[in-house]
Every structure is written in structure tokens, then in C-alpha cells.
PAZAPA-4460 file (N, C-alpha, C; in steps of 0.05 Angstrom, whole numbers, plus 32768, in hexadecimal, padded with zeros to 4 digits):
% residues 164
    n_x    n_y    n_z   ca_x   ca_y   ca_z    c_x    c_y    c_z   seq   type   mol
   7F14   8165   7FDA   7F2D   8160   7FE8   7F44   8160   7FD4     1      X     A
   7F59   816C   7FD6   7F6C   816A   7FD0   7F86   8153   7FD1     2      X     A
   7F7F   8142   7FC9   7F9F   8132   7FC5   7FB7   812B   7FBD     3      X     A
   7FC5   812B   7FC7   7FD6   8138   7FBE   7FED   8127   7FB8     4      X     A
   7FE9   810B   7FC8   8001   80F3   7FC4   7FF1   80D7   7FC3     5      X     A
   7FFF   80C3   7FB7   7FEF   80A5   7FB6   8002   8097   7FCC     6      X     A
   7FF5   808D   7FD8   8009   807C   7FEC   7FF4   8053   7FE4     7      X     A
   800C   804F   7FE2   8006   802A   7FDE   8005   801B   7FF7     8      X     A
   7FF7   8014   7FFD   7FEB   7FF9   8016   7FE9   7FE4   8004     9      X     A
   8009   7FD3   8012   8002   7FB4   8000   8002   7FA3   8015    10      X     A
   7FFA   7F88   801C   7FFA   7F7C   802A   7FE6   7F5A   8016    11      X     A
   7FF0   7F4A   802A   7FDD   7F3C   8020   7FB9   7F2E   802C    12      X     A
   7FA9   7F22   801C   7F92   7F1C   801E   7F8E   7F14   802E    13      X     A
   7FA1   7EFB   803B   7F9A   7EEC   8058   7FAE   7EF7   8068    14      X     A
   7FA4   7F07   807A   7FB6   7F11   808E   7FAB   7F15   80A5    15      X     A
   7FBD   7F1B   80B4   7FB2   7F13   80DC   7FAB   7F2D   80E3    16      X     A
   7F91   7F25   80F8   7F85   7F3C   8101   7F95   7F56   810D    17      X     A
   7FB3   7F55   8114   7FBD   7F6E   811A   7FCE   7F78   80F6    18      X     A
   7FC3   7F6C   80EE   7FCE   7F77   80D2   7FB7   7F87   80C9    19      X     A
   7FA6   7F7A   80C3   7F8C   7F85   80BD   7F89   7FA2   80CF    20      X     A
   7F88   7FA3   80E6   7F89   7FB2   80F9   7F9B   7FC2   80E9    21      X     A
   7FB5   7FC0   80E9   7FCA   7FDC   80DB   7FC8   7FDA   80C9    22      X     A
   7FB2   7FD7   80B4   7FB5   7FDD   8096   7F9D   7FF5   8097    23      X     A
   7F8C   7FE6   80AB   7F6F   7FFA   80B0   7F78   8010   80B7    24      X     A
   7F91   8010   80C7   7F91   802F   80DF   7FA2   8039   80CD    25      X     A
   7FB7   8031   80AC   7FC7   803B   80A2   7FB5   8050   8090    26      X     A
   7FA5   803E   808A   7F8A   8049   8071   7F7E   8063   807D    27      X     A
   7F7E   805C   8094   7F68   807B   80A5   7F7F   8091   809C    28      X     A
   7F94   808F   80AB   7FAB   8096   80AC   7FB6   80A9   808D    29      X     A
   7FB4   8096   807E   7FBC   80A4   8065   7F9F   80B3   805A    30      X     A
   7F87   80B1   805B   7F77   80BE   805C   7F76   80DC   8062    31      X     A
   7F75   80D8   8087   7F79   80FA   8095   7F95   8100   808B    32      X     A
   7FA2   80FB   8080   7FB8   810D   806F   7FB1   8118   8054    33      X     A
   7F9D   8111   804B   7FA2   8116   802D   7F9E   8105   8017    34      X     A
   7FA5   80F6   801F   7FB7   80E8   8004   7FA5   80CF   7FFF    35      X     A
   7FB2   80CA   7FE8   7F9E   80A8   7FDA   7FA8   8094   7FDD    36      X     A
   7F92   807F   7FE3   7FA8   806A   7FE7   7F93   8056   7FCC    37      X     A
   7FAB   8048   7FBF   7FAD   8031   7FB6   7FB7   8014   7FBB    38      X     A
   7FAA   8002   7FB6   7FAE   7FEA   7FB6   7FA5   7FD5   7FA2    39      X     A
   7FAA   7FC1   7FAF   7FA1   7FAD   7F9B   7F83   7FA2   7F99    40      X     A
   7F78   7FB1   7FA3   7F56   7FAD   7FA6   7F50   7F9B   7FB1    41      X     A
   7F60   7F83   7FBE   7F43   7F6E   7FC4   7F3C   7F6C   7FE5    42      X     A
   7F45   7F5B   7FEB   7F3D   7F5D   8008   7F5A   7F5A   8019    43      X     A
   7F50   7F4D   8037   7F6A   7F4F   8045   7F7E   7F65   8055    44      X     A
   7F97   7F6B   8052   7F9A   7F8A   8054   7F94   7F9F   803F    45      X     A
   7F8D   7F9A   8024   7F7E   7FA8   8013   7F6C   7FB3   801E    46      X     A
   7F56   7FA0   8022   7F3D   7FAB   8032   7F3D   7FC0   8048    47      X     A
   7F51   7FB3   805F   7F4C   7FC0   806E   7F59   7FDC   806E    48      X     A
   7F74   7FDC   8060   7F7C   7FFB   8055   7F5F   800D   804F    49      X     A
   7F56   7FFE   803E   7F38   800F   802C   7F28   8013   8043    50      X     A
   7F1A   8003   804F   7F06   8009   8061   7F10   801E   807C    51      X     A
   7F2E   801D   8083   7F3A   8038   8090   7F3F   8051   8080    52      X     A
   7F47   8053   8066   7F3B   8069   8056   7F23   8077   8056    53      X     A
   7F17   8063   804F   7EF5   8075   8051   7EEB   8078   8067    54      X     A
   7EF4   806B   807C   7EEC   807D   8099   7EEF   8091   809F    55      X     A
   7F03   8097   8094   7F16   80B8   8091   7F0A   80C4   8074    56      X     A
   7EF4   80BF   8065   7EED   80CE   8055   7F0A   80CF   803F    57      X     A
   7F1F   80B2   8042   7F2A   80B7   8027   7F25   80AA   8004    58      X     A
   7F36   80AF   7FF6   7F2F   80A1   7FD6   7F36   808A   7FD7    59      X     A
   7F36   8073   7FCF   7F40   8057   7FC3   7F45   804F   7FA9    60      X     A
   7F59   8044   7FA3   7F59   803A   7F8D   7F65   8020   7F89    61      X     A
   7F52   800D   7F81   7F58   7FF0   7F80   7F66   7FE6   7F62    62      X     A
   7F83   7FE2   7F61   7F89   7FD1   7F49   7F80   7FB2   7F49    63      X     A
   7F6B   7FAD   7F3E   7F62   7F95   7F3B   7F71   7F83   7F29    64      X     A
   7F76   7F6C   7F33   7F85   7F50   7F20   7F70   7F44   7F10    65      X     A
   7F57   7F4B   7F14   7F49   7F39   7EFF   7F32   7F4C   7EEF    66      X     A
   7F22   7F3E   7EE2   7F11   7F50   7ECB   7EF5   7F59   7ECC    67      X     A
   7EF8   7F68   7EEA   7EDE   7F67   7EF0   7EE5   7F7B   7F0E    68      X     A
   7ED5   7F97   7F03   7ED3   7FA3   7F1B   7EC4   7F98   7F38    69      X     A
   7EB5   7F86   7F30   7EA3   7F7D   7F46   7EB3   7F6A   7F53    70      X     A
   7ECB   7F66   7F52   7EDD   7F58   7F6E   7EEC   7F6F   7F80    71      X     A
   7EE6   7F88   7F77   7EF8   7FA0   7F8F   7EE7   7F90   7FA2    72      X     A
   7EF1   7F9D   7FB8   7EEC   7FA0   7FDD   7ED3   7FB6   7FD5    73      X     A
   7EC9   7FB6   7FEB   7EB0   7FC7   7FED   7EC1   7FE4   7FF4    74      X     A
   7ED4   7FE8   7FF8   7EDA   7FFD   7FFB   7EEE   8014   7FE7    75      X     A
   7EF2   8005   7FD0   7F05   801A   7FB8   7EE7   8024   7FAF    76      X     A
   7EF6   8040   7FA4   7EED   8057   7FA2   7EEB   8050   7F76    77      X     A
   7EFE   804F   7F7B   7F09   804A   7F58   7F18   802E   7F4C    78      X     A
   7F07   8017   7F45   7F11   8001   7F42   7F1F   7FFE   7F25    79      X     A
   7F35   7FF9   7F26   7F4A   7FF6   7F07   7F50   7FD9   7F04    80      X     A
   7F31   7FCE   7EF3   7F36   7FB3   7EE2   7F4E   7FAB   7ED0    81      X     A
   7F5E   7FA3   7EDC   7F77   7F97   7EC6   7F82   7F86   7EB8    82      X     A
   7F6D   7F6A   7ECE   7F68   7F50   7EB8   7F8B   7F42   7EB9    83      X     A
   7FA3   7F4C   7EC6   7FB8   7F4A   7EC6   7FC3   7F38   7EDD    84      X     A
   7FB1   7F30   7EED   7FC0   7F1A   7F07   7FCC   7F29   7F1C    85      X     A
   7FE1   7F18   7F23   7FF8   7F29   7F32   8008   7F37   7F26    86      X     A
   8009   7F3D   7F06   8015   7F56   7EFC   800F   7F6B   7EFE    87      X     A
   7FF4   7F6C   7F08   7FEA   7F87   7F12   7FF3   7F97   7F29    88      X     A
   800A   7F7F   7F34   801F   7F8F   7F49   802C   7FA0   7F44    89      X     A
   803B   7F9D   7F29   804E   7FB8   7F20   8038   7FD9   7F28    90      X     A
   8021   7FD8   7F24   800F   7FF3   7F1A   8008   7FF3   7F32    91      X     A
   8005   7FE6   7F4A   8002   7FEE   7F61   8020   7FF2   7F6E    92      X     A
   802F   7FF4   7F6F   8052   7FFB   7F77   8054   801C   7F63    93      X     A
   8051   8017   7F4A   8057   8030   7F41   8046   8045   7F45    94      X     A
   8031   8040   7F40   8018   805B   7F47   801B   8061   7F64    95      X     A
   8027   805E   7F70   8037   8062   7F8C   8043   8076   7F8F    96      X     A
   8047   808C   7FA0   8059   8097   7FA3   806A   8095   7FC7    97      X     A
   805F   8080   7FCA   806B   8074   7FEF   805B   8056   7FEC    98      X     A
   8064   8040   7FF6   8058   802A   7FF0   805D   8027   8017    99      X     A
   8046   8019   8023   803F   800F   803F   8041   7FEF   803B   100      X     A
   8053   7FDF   8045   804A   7FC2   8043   803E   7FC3   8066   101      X     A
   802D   7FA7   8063   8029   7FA0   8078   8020   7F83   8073   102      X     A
   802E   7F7A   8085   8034   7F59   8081   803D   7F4F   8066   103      X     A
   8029   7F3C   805C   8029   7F33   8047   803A   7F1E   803A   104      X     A
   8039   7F14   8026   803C   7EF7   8017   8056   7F06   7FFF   105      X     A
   804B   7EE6   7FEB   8065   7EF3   7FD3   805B   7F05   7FBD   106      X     A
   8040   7F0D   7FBD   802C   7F22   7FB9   8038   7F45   7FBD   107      X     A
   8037   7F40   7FD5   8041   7F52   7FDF   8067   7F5A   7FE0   108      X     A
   8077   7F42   7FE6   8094   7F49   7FDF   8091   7F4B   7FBA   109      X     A
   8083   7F46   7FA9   8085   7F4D   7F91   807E   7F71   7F8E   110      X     A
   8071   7F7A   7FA5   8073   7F96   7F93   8086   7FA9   7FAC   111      X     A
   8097   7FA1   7FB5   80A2   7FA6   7FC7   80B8   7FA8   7FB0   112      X     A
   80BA   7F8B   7FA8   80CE   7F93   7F8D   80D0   7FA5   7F7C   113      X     A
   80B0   7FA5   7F79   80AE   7FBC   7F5B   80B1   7FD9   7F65   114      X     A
   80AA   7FDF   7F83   80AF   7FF7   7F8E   80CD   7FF9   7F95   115      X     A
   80DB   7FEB   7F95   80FA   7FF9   7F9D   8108   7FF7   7F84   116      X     A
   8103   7FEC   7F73   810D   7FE9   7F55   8108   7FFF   7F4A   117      X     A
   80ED   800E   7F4E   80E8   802C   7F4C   80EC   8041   7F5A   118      X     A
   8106   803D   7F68   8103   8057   7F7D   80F0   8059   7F91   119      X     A
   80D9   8050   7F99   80C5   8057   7FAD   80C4   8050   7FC4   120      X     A
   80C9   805E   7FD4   80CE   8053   7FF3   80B8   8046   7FFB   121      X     A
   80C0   8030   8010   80AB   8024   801A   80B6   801C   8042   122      X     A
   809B   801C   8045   8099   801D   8060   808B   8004   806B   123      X     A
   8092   7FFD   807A   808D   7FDF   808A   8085   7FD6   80A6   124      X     A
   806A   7FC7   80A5   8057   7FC2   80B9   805F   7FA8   80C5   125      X     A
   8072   7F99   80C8   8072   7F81   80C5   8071   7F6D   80B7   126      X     A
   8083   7F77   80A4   808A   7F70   808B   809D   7F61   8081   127      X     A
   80A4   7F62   8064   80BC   7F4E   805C   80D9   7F5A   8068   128      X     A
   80EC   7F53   8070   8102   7F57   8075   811A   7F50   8059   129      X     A
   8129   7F5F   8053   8139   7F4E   8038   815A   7F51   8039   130      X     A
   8165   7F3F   803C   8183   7F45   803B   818A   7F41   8015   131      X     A
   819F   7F43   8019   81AF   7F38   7FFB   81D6   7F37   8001   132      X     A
   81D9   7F23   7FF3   81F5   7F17   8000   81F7   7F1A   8020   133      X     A
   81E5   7F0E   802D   81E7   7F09   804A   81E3   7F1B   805E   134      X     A
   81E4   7F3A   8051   81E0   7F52   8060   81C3   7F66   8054   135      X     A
   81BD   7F66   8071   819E   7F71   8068   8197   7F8F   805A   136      X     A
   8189   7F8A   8050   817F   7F9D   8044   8171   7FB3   804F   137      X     A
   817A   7FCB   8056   815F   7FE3   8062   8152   7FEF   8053   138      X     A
   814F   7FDD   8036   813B   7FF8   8026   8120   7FF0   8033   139      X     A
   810F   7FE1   803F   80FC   7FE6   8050   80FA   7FF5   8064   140      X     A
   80F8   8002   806C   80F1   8015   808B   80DC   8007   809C   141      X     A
   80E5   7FFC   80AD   80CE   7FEC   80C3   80C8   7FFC   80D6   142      X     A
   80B0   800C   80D5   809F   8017   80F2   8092   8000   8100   143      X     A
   808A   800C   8118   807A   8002   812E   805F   8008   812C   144      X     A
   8055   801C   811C   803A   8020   8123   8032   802A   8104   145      X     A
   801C   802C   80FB   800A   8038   80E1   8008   8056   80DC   146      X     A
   8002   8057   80F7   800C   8077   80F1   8025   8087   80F2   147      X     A
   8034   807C   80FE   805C   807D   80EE   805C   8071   80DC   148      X     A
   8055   8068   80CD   8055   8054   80B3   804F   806C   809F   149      X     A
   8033   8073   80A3   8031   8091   8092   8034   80AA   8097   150      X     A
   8043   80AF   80A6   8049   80CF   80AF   8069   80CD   80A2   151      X     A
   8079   80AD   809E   8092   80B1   808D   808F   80B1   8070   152      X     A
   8078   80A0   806D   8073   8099   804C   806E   80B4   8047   153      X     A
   8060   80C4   804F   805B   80E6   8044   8077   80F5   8046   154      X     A
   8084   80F0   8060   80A0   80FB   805F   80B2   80FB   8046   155      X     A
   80AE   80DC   803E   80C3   80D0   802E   80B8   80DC   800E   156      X     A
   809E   80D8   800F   8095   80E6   7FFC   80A1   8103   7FF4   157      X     A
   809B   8116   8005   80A9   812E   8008   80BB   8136   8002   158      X     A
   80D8   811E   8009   80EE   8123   800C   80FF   8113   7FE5   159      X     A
   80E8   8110   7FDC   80EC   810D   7FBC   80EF   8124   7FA2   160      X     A
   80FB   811F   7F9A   80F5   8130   7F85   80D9   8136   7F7D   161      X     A
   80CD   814D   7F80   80B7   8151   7F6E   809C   8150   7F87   162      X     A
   80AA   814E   7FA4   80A5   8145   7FB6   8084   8142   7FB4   163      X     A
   8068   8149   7FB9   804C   8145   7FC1   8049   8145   7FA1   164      X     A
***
């Protein structure tokens, strides 16, 4: 298979069953397109991104926070030991080229950070909302469903320099 773009599913570990649900159907999703998805390897919407990937016969790749491949999810393809904590957020935001939040903690608004600090669009499942001086912020894009979530993240992708 050919892939051709990384798209990021961040979310966090304890999350509610319709999250789980759209991280799963995002994962299939970015799969039958192509493309790779990364995350932070462990469980939660991690997981369930991964386990909707490989339904769809896609790749995984888990940035792991600790020193030991044997904490991925049963479902990364390619586990990246980094021994780094939650600094391992920056390398999941940048190895990105479209970042998907869905739900998530301060886990997750941390690479939301590191993704708009880098240019990388991100798209939103029910996610953080962010103003600054009292007026909100639209660098999130909030869809309604997982699969508008990634049919823009590929768009947005596209519409970059250097686009796929």
C-alpha cells in the first residue's frame, strides 16, 4: 500500500464510549484513505483509533511515553520507545501532517498546542474549544462526525504546501 500522509488521533486514555466509538470509526476512516495514523500508543482513544485502522487493513504507529515497547495497545504496527513522558507529545503533533482530536484531557490540549505552533491543522471530535483575550479561537475545526473529520484532515492536508 501506498501512503502517502500521517494523520494524528489524539485523544485521551479515559474517554466515553461515544468517543471511543469516533476514534474507532476515525481510524477505519483514515485507513480506507491511505494514510497512517499515529498516536500516542496506549489505550483509550489511542486504542480505539488503532483497532479502527487495522480493520481497514491500515499502519500504526504508537509514540510511546515510556521504555518499553510492551505497553503499545495491541494494535500499533510500529512502536517508538521514547522513555520521554508527556514530552513525547511534541513527536506525536509533529510527525503529523493533520492532527484529529477527539475528546480528551490536558494530554491532549498539550499537542493541540504543539500542532498549531507548527502549522498543522487540526480537526475536532468533541474537543477542546480555546478563546484568547475573550474571543474564540477557530484554529480548531469542529465536525460532527469521523468521517468529516477525515475527508478535511486529507483536504487540509492537500491544501498545504508540498500537499500529500
Amino acid at each position: 500500500m501506498n501512503y502517502k500522509a500521517i494523520i494524528a488521533v489524539i485523544g485521551g486514555s479515559q474517554a466515553s464510549e461515544e468517543e471511543l466509538e469516533q476514534a474507532e470509526e476515525a481510524g477505519r476512516e483514515i485507513a480506507l484513505k491511505g494514510a497512517v495514523l499515529i498516536c500516542g500508543g496506549l489505550g483509550g482513544v489511542m486504542e480505539a483509533a488503532c483497532r479502527g485502522a487495522k480493520s481497514a487493513g491500515g499502519l500504526t504507529i504508537g509514540i510511546l511515553p515510556g521504555d518499553s515497547y510492551t505497553n503499545a495497545n495491541a494494535f500499533i504496527d510500529i512502536p517508538v520507545v521514547t522513555g520521554m513522558g508527556y514530552s513525547r507529545n511534541v513527536i506525536v503533533a509533529k510527525s503529523a501532517r493533520a492532527v484529529i482530536a477527539v475528546g480528551g484531557s490536558y494530554g491532549t490540549l498539550s499537542e493541540i498546542s504543539f500542532a498549531l505552533q507548527n502549522g498543522i491543522p487540526i480537526v475536532g471530535l468533541n474537543t477542546w474549544n480555546i478563546g484568547r483575550n475573550g474571543k474564540e479561537d477557530k484554529s480548531i475545526i469542529c465536525v460532527q462526525s469521523p468521517a468529516e473529520a477525515v475527508e478535511l484532515a486529507i483536504e487540509m492536508i492537500n491544501d498545504r504546501p508540498g500537499g500529500e
